[in-house]
TIDREN-655001 format. One record per residue (C-alpha): x, z, y; residue in three letters. Coordinates in steps of 0.02 Angstrom, whole numbers, padded with zeros to 5 digits, always signed. Each point is the difference from the previous one (the first is absolute). Example, Ala and Ser with C-alpha at 12.3 -4.5 7.8 and 13.67 -1.06 7.14 Angstrom:
% residues 2
+00615+00390-00225ALA;+00069-00033+00172SER;
END
This chain:
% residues 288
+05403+00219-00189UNK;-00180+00107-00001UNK;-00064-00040+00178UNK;+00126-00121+00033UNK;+00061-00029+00190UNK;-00023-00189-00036UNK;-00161-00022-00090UNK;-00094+00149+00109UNK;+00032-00085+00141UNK;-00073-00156-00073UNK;-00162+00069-00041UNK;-00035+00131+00120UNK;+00049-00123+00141UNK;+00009+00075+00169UNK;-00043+00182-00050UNK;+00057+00073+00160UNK;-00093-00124+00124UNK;-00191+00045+00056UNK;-00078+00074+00166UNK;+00038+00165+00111UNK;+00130-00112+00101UNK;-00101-00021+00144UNK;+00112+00033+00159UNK;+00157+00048-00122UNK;+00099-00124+00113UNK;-00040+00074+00159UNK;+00042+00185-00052UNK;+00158-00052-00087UNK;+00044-00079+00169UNK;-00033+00143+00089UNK;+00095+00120-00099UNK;+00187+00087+00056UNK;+00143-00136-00070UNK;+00088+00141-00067UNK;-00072-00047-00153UNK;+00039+00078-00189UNK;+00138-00103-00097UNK;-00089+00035-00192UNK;+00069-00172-00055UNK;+00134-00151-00004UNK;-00105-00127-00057UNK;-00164-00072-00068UNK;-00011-00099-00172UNK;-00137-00163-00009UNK;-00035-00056-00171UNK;-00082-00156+00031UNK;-00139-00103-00083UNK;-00137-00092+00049UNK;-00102+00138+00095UNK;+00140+00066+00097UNK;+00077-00135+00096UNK;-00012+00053+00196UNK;+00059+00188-00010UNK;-00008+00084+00149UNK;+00026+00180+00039UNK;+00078+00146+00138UNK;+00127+00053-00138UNK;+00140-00016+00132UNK;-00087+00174+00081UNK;+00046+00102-00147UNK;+00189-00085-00017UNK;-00035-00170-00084UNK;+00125-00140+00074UNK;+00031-00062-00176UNK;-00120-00116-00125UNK;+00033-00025-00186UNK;-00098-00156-00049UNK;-00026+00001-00169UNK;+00011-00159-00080UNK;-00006-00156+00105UNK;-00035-00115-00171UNK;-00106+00074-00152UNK;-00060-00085-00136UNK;+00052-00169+00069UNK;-00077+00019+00162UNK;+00101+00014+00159UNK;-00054+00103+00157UNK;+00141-00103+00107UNK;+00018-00170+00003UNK;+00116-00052-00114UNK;-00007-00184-00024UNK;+00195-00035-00066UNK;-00072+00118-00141UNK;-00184-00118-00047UNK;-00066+00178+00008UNK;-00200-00009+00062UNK;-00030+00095+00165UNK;-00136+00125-00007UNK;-00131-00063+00104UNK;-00003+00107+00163UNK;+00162+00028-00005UNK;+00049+00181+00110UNK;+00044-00029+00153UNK;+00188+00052-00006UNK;+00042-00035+00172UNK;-00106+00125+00048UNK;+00033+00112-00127UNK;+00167+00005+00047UNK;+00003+00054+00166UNK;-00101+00123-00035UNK;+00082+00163+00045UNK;-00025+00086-00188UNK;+00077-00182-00054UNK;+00192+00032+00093UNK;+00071-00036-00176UNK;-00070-00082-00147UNK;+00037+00012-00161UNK;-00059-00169-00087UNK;-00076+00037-00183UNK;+00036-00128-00115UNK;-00058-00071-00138UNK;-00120+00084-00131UNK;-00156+00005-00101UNK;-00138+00110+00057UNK;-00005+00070-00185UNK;+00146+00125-00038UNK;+00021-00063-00181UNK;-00007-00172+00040UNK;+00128+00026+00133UNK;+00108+00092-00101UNK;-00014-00135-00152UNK;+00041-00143+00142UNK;+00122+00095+00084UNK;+00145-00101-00033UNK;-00079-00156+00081UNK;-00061+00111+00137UNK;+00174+00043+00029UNK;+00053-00204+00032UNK;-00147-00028+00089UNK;+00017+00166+00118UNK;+00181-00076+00018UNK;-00057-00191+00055UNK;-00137+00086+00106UNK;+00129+00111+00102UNK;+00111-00141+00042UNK;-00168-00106+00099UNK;-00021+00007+00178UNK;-00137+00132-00002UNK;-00115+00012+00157UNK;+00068+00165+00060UNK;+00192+00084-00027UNK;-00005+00105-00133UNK;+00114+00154+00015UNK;+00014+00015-00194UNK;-00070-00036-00161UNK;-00121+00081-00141UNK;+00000-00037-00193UNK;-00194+00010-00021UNK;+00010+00061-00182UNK;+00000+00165-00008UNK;+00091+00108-00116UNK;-00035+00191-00108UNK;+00072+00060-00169UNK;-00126-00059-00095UNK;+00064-00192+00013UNK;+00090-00032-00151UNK;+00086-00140+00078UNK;+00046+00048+00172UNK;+00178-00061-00030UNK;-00054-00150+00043UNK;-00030+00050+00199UNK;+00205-00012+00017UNK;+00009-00159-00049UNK;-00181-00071+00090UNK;+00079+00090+00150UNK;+00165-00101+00006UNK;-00011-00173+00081UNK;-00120+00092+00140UNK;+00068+00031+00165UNK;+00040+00168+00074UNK;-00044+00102+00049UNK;-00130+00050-00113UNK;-00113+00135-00077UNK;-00085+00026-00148UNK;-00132+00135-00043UNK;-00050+00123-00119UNK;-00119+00142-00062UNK;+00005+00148-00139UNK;-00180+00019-00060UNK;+00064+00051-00155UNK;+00097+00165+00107UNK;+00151-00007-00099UNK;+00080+00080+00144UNK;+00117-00014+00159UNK;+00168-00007-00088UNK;-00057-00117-00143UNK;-00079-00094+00110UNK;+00163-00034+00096UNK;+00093-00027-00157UNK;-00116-00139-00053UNK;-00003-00094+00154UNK;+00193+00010+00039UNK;-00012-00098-00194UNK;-00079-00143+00086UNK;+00020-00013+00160UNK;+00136-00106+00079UNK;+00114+00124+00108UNK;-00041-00148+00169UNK;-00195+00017-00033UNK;-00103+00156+00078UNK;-00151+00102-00075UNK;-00180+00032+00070UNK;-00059+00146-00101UNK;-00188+00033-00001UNK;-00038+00182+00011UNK;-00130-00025-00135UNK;-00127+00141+00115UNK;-00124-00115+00027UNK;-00062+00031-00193UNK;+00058+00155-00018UNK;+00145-00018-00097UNK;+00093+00101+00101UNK;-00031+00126+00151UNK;+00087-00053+00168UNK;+00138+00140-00023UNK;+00064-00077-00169UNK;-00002-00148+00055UNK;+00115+00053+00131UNK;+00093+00074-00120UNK;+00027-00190-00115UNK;+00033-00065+00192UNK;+00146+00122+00018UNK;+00069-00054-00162UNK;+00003-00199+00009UNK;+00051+00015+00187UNK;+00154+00103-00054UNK;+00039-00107-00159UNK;-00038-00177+00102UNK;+00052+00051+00167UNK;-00128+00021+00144UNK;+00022-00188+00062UNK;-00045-00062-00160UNK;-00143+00124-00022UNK;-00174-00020+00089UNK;-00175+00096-00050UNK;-00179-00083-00023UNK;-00128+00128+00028UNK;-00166-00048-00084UNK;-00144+00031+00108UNK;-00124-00005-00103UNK;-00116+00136-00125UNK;-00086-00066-00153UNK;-00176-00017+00021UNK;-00051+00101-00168UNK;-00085-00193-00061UNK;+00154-00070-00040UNK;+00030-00069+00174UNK;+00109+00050+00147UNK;-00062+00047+00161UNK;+00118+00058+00183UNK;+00072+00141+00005UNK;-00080+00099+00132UNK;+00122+00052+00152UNK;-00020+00184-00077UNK;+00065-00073-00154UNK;+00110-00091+00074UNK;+00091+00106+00127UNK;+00087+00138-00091UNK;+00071-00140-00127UNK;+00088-00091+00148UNK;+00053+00164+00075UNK;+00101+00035-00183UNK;+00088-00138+00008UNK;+00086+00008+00165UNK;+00178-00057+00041UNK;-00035-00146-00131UNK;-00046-00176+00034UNK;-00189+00004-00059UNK;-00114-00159+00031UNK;-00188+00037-00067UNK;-00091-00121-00148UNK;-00097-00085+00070UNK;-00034-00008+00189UNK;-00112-00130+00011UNK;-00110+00065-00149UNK;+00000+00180+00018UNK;+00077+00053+00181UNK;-00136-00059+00139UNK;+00006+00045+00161UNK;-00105+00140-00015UNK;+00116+00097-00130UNK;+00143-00031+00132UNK;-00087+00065+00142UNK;-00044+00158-00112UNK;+00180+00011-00042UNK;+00064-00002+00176UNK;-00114+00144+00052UNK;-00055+00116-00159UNK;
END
């Protein structure tokens, strides 16, 4: 992918962290409960950087966390020692993380590679590993699990997702993207092609770089809801812009708002809280 979700993230780092936050807390306490519900959940793509995330997502709806990957490239982000896996040194703290009140249900991430290709060439042995890792005690109860390899039309081989998928326990959700706009109904015909019927979809709206505006991606959201069914069908809402350099930067809460607002009555977490959604952004979605 051009600007890809994975690499981006890498390099940029946290692009959405910095100053202005002084007293953010305090006014966020302060304001009326009734608070806005613009999303389901938050998505944390982890890496060495971004290992303590913490956030007021749960004011703007969050109660749900989609961890990424807990093991990429051979390195685990849980302990994992029936596996010989190497712990990333300062591991997160997941006790905490998990009572957090954005954290209510976690969806543990896998296995993966942080480079698409190189995930997609090892996806196979992705697949067995994701399916060893889900059956560990893990420090924390997930309520389901992801397939970190993520899936558009352009992969030749993405047959190969039903049968990396099979051994892994459910329930569990894969993820795609249409960069290449090939449209809402194709779209659905190629992922009912390879995905199992037990296995759900995270579609990314593909906004944050412009492939599409908010209201057609609505519009591919309608579609795969209807062909999928709605419990198999959740939205990832990229909050982020490029930054005209070949980088990414956050999507400011102007930015922001009005593609939330389109996709209401579907189950939309944002990508990615920790990198792009401070506290800042949520306050000025809560009152702008």
């Amino acid at each position: 992918m051009t600007l890809s979700r994975r690499t981006a993230l890498l390099a940029a780092g946290a692009a959405a962290a910095g100053g202005g936050l002084i007293g953010v807390d305090l006014m966020l306490g302060g304001l009326d409960l009734g608070r806005p519900r613009l999303i389901d959940g938050v998505v944390w793509q982890l890496h060495g950087g971004v290992l303590d995330p913490r956030g007021d997502w749960d004011f703007i709806g969050a109660r749900s966390l989609l961890v990424q990957w807990l093991v990429a490239d051979g390195t685990a982000f849980v302990p994992l020692p029936d596996l010989g896996l190497p712990l990333i040194a300062d591991a997160p703290n997941w006790v905490r993380i998990a009572r957090e009140p954005w954290a209510q249900d976690i969806i543990a991430g896998l296995a993966s590679r942080f480079s698409e290709p190189q995930a997609r060439a090892d996806v196979l042995a992705l697949g067995a590993l994701s399916a060893k890792i889900a059956r560990q005690r893990l420090p924390f109860r997930p309520a389901g699990f992801y397939f970190p390899v993520e899936a558009d039309p352009t992969w030749r081989e993405v047959g190969q997702m039903k049968a990396a998928m099979a051994d892994i326990p459910r329930p569990l959700w894969a993820s795609c993207y249409d960069n290449s706009n090939v449209g809402a109904d194709a779209l659905a015909d190629w992922v009912e092609s390879w995905l199992p019927s037990d296995v759900g979809l995270f579609f990314q709206d593909g906004v944050g770089i412009y492939t599409r505006a908010p209201d057609a991606a609505r519009h591919y959201a309608q579609v795969l809801s209807r062909r999928l069914g709605p419990s198999r069908f959740k939205l990832i809402a990229e909050a982020f812009r490029p930054t005209g350099n070949g980088g990414l930067r956050a999507a400011t809460a102007a930015e922001l708002k009005p593609q939330l607002q389109a996709y209401e009555g579907f189950d939309v977490f944002v990508f990615d809280g920790p990198h792009y959604v401070d506290r800042l952004i949520v306050q000025q979605l809560m009152t702008g």
